[in-house]
C-alpha positions as CSV (number, residue, x, y, z in Angstrom):
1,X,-2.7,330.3,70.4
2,X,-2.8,329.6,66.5
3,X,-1.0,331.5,64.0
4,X,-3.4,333.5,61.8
5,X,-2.2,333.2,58.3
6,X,-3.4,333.5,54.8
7,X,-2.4,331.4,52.4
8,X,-2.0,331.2,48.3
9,X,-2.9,328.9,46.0
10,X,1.1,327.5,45.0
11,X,1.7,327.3,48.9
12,X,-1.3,325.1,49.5
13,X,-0.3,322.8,46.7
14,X,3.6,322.6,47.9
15,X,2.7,321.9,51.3
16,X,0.1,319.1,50.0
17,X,2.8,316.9,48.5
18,X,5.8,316.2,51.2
19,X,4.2,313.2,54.1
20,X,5.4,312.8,57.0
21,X,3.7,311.0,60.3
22,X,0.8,309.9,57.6
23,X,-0.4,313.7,57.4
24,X,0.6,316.3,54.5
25,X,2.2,319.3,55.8
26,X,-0.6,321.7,55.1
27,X,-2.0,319.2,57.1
28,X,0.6,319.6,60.0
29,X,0.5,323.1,59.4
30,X,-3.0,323.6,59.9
31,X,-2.7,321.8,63.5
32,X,-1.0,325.2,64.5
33,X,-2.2,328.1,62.3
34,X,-5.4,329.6,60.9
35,X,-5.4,329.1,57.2
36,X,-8.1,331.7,55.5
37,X,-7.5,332.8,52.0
38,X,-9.1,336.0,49.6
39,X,-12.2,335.1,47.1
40,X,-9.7,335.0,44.3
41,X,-7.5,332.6,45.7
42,X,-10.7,330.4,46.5
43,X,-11.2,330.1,42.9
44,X,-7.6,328.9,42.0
45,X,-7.9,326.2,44.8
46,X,-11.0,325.1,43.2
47,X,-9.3,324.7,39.4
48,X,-6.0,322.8,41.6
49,X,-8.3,320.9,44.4
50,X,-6.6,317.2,42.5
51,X,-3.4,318.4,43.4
52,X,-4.0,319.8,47.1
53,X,-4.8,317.6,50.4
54,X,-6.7,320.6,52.2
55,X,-8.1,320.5,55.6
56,X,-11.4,321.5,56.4
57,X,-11.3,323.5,52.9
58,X,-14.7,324.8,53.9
59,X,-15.1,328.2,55.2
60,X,-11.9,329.2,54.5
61,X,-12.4,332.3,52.6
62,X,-12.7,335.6,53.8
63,X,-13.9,339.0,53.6
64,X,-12.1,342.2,54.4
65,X,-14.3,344.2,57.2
66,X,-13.5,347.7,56.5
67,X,-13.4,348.3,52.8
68,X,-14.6,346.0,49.8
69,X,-11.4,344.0,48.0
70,X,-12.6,346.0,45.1
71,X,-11.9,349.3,47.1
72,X,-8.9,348.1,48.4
73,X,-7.7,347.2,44.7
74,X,-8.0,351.2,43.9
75,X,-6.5,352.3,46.7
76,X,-3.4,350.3,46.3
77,X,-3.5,349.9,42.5
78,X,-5.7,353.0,41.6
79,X,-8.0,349.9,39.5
80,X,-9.8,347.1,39.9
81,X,-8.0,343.9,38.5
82,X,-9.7,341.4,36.3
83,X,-10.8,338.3,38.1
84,X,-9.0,335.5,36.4
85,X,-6.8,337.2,34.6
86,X,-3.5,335.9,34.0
87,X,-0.2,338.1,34.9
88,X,-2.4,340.2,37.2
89,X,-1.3,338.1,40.5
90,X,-4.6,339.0,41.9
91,X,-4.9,336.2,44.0
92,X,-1.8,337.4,45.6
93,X,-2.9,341.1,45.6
94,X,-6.0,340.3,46.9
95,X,-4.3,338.0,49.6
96,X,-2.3,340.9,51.1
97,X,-5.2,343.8,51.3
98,X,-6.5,340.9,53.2
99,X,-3.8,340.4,55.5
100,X,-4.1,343.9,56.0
101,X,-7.8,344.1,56.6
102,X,-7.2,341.2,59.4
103,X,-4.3,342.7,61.2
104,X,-5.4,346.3,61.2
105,X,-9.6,346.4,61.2
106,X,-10.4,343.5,62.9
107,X,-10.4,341.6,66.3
108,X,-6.6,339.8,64.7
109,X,-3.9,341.1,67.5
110,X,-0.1,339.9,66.9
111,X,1.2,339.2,63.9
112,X,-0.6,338.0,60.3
113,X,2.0,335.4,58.2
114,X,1.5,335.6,54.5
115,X,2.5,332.5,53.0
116,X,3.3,332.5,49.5
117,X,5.4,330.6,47.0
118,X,5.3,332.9,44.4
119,X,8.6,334.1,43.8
120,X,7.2,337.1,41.1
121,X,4.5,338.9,43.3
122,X,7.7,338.6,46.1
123,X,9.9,340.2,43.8
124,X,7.6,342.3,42.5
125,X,4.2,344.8,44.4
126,X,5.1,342.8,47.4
127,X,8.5,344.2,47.5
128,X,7.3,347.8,48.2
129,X,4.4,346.9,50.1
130,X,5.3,344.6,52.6
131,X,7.7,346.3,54.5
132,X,5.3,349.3,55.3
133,X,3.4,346.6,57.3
134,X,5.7,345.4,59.6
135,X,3.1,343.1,61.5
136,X,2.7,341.1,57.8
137,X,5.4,338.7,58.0
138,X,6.5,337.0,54.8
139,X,6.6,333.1,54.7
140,X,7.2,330.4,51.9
141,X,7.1,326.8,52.4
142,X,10.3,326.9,53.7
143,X,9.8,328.8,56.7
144,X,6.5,326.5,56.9
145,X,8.7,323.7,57.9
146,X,11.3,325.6,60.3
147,X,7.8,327.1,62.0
148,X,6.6,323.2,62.8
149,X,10.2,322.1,63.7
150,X,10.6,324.6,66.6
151,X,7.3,323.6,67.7
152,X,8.3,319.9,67.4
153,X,5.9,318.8,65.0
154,X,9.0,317.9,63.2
155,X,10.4,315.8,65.4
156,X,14.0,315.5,64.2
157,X,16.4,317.9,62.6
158,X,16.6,314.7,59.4
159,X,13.3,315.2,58.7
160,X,13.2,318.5,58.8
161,X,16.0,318.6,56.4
162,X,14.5,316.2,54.3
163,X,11.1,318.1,54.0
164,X,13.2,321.0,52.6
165,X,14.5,319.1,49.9
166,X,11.4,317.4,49.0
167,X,9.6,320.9,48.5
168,X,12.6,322.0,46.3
169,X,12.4,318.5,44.5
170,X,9.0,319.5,43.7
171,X,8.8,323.3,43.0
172,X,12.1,323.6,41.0
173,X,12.5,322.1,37.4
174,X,13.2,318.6,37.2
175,X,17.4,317.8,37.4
176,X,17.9,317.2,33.3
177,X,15.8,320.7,32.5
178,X,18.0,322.9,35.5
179,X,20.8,325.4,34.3
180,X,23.9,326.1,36.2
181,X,22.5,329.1,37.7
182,X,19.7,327.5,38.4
183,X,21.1,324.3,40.2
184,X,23.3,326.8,42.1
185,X,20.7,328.7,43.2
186,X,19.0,325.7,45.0
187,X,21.6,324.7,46.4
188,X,22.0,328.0,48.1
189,X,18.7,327.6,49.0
190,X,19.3,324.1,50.7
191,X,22.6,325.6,52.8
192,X,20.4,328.6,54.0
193,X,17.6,326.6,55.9
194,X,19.7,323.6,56.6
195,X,21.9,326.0,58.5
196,X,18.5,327.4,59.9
197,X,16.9,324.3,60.9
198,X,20.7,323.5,63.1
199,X,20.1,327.1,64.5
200,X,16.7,325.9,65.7
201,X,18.0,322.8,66.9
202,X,20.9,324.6,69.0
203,X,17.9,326.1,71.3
204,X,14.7,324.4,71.1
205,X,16.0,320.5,70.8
């Protein structure tokens, strides 16, 4: 059974970049998970569709079933947020009232994966909201690639290692432009799922 998962704009363009096996990983990814994403985020993808490989990009985008994306905006927000609008993070607002649309007023059983790379809306409305959903489970890239290493689309603990530095190479500043907390912090970053991916390989390989 696929994952069901809904996806943001930065995700699909990280996951576009690293090859292996002569497919993307979005493209992997999208062998073992349903990738929908809100209107708003459908719009971003469109103004970014040079830099992301998608698969089957068509039909894609959802609709909540039980309220409108506006009414859920007021509920959560107690306002509607400006289409476009920068600082707003509505793609990533409206992403989330969709993941809770899916997972508790529709046919979706099981769980619902985020995926997001955005490292504000995380540290920001997510960070009180997510945790009163319990069945919304938080992903970035990263846990992208432990996900298709366990199920051994990945098929070697090198690669998989490798794939996580590619998608720091690319998301983090270049080398010359990095501070020292900066550089430190990815390299904490790089420890953490590299000592992940050997906990996967421990049981599943």
């Amino acid at each position: 059974m696929k994952l069901n998962c809904i996806i943001d704009t930065c995700s699909c363009i990280i996951l576009s970049q690293p090859v292996f096996g002569r497919k993307t990983l979005l493209k992997h990814f999208h062998q073992k998970a349903i990738l929908n994403y809100s209107h708003e985020v459908s719009l971003e993808i469109n103004d970014h569709m040079n830099k992301i490989n998608w698969p089957d990009l068509k039909n894609r985008k959802l609709k909540p079933s039980r309220f409108s994306i506006n009414d859920y905006e007021v509920k959560m927000l107690g306002k509607t947020l400006i289409s476009r609008k920068k600082k707003e993070d509505r793609g990533e607002t409206d992403n989330f009232l969709l993941s809770v649309d899916l997972i508790h007023h529709s046919h979706t059983k099981g769980l619902v994966v985020f995926l997001t790379d955005d490292q504000k809306a995380v540290g920001g409305f997510l960070n009180d909201w997510l945790p009163a959903f319990p069945t919304i489970k938080l992903w970035s890239s990263y846990e992208v690639i432990l996900f298709l290493y366990a199920e051994k689309i990945i098929p070697s603990k090198d690669i998989a290692v490798e794939l996580i530095k590619e998608v720091i190479a690319f998301s983090a500043p270049k080398p010359a432009e990095r501070s020292v907390d900066t550089a430190q912090k990815l390299l904490s970053i790089l420890r953490f799922y590299n000592k992940k991916i050997e906990l996967v390989s421990q049981i599943i390989h």
